[in-house]
N, C-alpha and C positions, 0 to 999 in steps of 0.2 A: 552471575547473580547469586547472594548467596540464599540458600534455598533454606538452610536451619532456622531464617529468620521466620520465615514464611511458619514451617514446621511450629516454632516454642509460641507464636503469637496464635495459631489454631490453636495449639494445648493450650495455653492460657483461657481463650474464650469458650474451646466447645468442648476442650478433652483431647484423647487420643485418638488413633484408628484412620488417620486421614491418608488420602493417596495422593502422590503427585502428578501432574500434567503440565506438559508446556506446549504453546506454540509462538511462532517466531515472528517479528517483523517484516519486511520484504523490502529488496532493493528494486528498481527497472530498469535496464539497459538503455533500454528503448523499448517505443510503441507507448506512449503519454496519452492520454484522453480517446483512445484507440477502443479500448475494451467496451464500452456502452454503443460505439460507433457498430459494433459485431465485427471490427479488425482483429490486425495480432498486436500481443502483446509481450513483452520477453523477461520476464522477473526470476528472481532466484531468494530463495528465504535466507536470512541472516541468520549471525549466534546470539542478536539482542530479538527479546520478546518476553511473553507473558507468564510467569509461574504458578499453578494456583495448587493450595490444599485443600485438598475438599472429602467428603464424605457423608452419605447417605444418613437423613436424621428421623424417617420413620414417621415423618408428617408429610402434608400437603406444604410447607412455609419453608423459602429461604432466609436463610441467615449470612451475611455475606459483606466481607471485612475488607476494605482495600488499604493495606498499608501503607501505599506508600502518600496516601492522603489523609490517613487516618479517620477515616469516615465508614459508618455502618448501615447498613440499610437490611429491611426486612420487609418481604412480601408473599402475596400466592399465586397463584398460576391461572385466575381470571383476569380479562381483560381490563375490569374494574381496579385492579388490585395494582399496575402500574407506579412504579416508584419515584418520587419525588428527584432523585438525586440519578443525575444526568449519565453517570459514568454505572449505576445500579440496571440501567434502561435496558445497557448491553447482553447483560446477565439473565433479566427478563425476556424480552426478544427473542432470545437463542430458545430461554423456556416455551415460551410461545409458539414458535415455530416448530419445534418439536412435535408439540402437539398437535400443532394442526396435519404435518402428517402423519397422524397415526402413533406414534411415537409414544407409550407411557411411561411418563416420568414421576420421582417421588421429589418429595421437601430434601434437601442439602444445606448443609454446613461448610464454608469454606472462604479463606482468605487468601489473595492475591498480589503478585507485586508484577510490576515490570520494569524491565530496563532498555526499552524503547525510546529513545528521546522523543517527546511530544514536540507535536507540529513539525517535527523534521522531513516529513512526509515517506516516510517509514512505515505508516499504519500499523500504529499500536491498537486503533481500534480493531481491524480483522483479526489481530492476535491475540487478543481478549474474548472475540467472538471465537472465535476456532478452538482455541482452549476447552470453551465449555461444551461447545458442542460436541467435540472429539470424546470430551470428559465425558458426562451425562450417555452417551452414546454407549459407550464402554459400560462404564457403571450398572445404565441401567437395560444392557442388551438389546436395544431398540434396531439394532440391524439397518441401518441406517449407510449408507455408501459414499465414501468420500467425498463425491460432486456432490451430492445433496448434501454433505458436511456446509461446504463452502458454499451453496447458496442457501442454505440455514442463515448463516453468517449473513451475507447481503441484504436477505429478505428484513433480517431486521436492522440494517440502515436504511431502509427503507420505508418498513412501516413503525418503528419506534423511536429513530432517530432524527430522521428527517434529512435524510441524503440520498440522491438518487442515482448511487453510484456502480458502477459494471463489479465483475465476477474478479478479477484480476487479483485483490489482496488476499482474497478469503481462497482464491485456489491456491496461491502461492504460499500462503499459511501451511494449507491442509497440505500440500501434493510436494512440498520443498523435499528436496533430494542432495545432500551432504556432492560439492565440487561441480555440482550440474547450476545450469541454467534451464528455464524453462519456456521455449515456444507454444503460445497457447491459442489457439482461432477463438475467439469469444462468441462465432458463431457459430460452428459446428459442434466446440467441446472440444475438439482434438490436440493433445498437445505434445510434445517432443522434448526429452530431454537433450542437452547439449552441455558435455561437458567443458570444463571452463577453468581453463588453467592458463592463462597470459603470459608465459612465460617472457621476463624482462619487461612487465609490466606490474604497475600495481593500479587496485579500484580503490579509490576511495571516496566517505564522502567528507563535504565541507558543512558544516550547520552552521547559516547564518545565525542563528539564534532571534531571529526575526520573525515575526506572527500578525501579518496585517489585517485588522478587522476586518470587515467588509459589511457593508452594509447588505439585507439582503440575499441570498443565493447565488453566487457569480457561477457556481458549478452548475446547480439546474438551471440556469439562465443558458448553458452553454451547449449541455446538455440540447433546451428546448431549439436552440441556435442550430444543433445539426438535424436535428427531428424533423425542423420545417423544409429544410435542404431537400433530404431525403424522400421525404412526401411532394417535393417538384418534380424531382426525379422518378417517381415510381416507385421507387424503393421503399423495403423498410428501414434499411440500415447507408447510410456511406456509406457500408465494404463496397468495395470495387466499382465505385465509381473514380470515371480518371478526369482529368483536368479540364479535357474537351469535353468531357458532359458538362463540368462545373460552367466551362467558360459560354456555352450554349445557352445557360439557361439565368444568367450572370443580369438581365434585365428584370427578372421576375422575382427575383431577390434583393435584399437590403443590400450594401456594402458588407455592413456589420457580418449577415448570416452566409456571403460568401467568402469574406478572412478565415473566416471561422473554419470553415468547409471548406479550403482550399489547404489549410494545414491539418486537418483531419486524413483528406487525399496524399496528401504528400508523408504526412508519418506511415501510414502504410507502406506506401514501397520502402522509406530506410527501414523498415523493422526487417523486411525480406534481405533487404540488401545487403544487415550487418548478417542473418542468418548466413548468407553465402560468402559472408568477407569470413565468419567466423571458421567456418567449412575447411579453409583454406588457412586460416590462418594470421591474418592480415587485420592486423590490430590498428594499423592507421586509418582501414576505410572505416571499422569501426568508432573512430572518434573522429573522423570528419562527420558523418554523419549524427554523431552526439550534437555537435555545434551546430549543425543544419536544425535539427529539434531544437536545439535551445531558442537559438534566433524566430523560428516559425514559433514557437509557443510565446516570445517577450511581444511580438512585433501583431503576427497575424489570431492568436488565437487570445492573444491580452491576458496571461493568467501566470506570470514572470513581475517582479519588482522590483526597482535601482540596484536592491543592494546583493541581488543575483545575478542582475545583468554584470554589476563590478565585479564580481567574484571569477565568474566565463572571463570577463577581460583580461583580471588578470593570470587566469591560467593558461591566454592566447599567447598574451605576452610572455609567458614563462615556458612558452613550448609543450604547454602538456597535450598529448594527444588528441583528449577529446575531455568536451566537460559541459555540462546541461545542466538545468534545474530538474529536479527529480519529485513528483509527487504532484498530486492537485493544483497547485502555484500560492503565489502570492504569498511566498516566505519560503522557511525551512531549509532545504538542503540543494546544495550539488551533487553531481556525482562525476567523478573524474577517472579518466585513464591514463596514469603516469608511467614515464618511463621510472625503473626503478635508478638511475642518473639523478633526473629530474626530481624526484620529491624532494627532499630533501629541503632543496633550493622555494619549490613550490610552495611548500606546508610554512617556509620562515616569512613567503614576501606573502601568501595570502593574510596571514596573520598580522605579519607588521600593517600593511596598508589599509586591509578592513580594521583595523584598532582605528589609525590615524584618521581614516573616515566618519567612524560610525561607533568610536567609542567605546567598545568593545571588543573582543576578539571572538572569532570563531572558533567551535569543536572539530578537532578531526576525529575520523573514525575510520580505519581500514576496515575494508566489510569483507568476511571470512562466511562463505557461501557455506550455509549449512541443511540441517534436518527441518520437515514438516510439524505438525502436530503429533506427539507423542505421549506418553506414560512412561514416567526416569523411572 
């Protein structure tokens, strides 16, 4: 990303004296719809994310630039003072949360860009939220500790966004570690780095460039879907529930709320299972078990669309290892494990045949497992 743009468009609007920050987008191995579940989850941060200049302005008001949309927006730090402009909400949010624990922050100046591709299911928003958080933190020594960074970050897609989504982006923002992977329990907190180097392999993803409305909440809907599961069970969470609990209890439930819950139980154990392929070595059981997710997220948990499901086909048919729809659903990206043989051949027929499809072509991106939230 180039970062001087960032720099000469703060000096334009507000002067000099700005500091830099970035945090990164996040890929998933595995462990999809897992994190809210209190499963595992397995992500590792990317080299694409959010860059922001920003600097302390001596008021209570932000002033705050998004370049790559060219929109400005200006607010305060009461609940009242919420900003019209959807992508501004982020910025507030993280302020908001701040405060409420504890946290004193001043008015800031500061312009933004990303190079996250939208809707690829990348989470550009956690990297926009982590950004500031990480920033403002720093900035204004709030002492502040990285797990509370990242659920800073949640809290407000939460309460300012209107998403009821698990910990998983906003840790893999904050906690990313340059070659590593990260195993993370979403119920305990505990996570593991796992370094990750494929040797005779490459990860990459595919971006349908696809973005399908949805009427509605499909995510809190799914969300609510494993919620009621779990309060059959006793539980507060699916962790660790197994298949014969599920299938036990399989009358007292919808169909709908048992697909659901049956690919919740089962993403659990491949998340373990690539852990121990990974252990070892064994990069095929790791993309058998990508295709196992893919299929249980198109079929049982419905949150997969046509032109993903073709995309997985045709990388069956092209021999690639392993390859899943990656993020929330209903659009955006693959993610694939190719032999390094194999690309080549992969990256020309997904291209040609999603064009002759769908009219289009898709983005490739090799994803180059990098750093968390920083200050360049």
């Amino acid at each position: 990303m180039n970062t001087q743009l960032i720099v000469d468009k703060f000096e334009e609007l507000y002067g000099s004296g700005a500091e830099l920050f970035a945090s990164p987008g996040r890929i998933n191995l595995i462990g999809e719809h897992t994190d809210y579940n209190g499963g595992f989850v397995f992500p590792g941060a990317v080299d694409k994310g959010v860059v922001a200049a920003i600097r302390l302005n001596g008021t209570q008001k932000v002033r705050a630039f998004a370049l790559d949309l060219g929109e400005s927006s200006e607010f305060g730090f009461d609940e009242a003072d919420k900003p019209a402009e959807a992508w501004a909400c982020y910025l507030f949010g993280v302020c908001r949360e701040i405060l409420k624990r504890g946290g004193t922050i001043g008015g800031f100046d500061t312009v933004f860009s990303g190079d996250v591709p939208l809707g690829a299911g990348m989470s550009s928003s956690a990297a926009l939220e982590s950004t500031y958080a990480f920033a403002l933190n720093e900035l204004c020594g709030c002492g502040i500790d990285k797990f509370e960074l990242a659920r800073i970050g949640q809290a407000t897609e939460h309460n300012y966004c209107g998403v009821k989504c698990g910990i998983m982006d906003q840790f893999a923002s904050v906690f990313g570690k340059k070659g590593c992977l990260m195993r993370l329990d979403c119920r305990s907190m505990e996570f593991e780095y796992f370094p990750f180097d494929p040797k005779g392999y490459r990860l990459m993803l595919v971006n349908s460039r696809v973005k399908h409305e949805l009427v509605g909440s499909p995510y809190n809907d799914r969300r609510a879907s494993c919620e009621r599961v779990a309060k059959v069970l006793g539980q507060e969470f699916l962790r660790g529930a197994t298949m014969e609990q599920l299938d036990a209890i399989r009358d007292g439930i919808t169909d709908e709320d048992y697909r659901r819950a049956r690919y919740v139980v089962g993403e659990e154990r491949r998340v373990l299972d690539v852990c121990d392929a990974l252990r070892r070595g064994d990069y095929e059981t790791v993309g058998r078990r990508m295709y196992e997710t893919h299929w249980g997220m198109s079929q049982e948990y419905e949150v997969s669309c046509e032109e993903l499901d073709f995309l997985v086909r045709v990388a069956e048919e092209c021999g690639v290892s392993g390859s899943r729809i990656m993020g929330g659903g209903f659009g955006g990206c693959t993610i694939n494990l190719v032999k390094e043989e194999l690309y080549d051949r992969f990256v020309s027929e997904a291209k040609k045949r999603f064009a002759e499809k769908y009219g289009h072509e898709p983005q490739i991106y090799d994803v180059v497992i990098s750093d968390g939230a920083r200050r360049l």
